[in-house]
N, C-alpha and C positions, 0 to 999 in steps of 0.2 A: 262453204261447209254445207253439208247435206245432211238430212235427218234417214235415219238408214232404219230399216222396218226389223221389230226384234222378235224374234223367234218363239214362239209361246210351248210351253212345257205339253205335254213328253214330243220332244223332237232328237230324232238321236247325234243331231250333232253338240247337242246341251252335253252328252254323256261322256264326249269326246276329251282323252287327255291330248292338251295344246302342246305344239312346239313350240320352240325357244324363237323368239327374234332373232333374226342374226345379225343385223346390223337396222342402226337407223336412218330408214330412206326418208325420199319424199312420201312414198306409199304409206309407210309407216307413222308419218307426222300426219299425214291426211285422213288415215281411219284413224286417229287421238282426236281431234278434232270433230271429225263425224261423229264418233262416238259420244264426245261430251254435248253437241248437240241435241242430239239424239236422249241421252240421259236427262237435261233440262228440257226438254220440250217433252217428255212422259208424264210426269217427272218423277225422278229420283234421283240418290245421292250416290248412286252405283252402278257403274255397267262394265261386263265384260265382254272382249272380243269376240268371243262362242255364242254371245247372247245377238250378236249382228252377221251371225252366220262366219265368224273368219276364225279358225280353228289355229292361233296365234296366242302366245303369251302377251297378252296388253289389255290392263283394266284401265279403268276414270272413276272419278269418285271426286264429291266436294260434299262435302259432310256443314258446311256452313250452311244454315237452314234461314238468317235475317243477318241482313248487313254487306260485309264484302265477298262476294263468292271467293271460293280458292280452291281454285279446280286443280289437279294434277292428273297424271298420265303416268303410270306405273309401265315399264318393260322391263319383262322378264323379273317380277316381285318374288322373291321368297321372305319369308318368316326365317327370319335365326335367332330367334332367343322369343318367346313364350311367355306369361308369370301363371304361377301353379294358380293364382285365385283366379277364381272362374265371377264370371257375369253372365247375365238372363237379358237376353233384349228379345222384345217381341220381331219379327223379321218379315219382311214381304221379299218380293220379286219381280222385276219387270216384265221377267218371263214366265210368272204366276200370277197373273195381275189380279188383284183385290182377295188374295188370300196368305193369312198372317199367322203366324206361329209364333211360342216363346222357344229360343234355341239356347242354348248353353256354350258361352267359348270360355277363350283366356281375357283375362280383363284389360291385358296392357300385351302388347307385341311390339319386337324390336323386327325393323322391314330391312330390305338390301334390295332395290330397282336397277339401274339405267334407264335417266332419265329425255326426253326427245330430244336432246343434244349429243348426248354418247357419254354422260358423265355418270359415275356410279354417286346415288346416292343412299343414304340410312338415315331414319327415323322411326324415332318411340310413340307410338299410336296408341292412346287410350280414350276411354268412354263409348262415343258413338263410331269413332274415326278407326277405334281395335277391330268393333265390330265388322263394320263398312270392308274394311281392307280384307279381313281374313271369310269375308261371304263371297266375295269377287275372287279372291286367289284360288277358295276352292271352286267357282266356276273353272279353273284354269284346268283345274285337275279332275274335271267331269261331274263334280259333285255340286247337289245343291239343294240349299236349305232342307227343303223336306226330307232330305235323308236323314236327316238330324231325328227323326220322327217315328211316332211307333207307323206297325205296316197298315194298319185299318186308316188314322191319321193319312198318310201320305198318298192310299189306295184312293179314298175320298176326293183328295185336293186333284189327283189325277185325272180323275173320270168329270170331275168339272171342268177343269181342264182340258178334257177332250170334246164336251159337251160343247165349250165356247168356242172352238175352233172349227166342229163342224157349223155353228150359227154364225161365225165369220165367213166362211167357205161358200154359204148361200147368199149372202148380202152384196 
């Protein structure tokens, strides 16, 4: 496993809507792996393929924060079915590192993956794990967090954003 360097916001392949997996390789078992590496060693409870530069339908996510991790590997996640009551969770980014917002979703989502063996599976995601899942899926579809956000909000986090990246660029 490799720890793979993730991409800090505004970079336009964050913007990028991903393609579909087509099948599960070894290629494809070995970035889920890098990936969840990679998300534990940040840390965080979330990382998507766009955020390690690979413009692919495949997030990770272990929303267990003490006790047994339980990582998974989403390909190709969609949302099919929603609940109209919405939840407020504050939200970071891997790829906005130490800036946090409150965002607005659904509070419970029903998922549909394929998961790294080729099986389809579904699950009912709520609390932290609704969140988790539907902040990464929209990584998938270009979108992220701070869009959620008024333009002043998100112009801000950007230009810090850009600030940190030229003081990484010098170091």
């Amino acid at each position: 496993m490799t720890t793979r360097p993730i991409l800090i916001h505004p970079d336009p392949r964050l913007k990028k809507v991903c393609d579909p997996v087509g099948e599960i390789t070894t290629e494809v078992r070995r970035l889920a792996e890098d990936m969840l590496e990679t998300m534990y060693e940040a840390p965080g409870i979330g990382l998507a393929a766009p955020q390690v530069g690979v413009t692919k339908r495949l997030i990770v996510m272990d929303c267990i924060k003490e006790g047994e991790p339980e990582p998974m590997a989403l390909v190709n996640p969609e949302i099919i079915w929603s609940s109209e009551d919405l939840t407020v969770y504050e939200e970071g980014c891997l790829s906005i590192p130490d800036q946090y917002a409150e965002v607005k979703r659904p509070a419970e989502v029903q998922v549909r993956w394929t998961d790294l063996e080729g099986a389809v599976q579904e699950r009912h995601f709520t609390g932290l794990w609704a969140t988790c899942v539907q902040h990464e899926i929209d990584h998938l579809d270009g979108r992220l967090f701070i869009d959620y956000l008024g333009p002043l909000k998100r112009q801000m986090i950007t230009r810090k954003m850009e600030k940190l990246k030229r003081e990484r660029a010098r170091e």
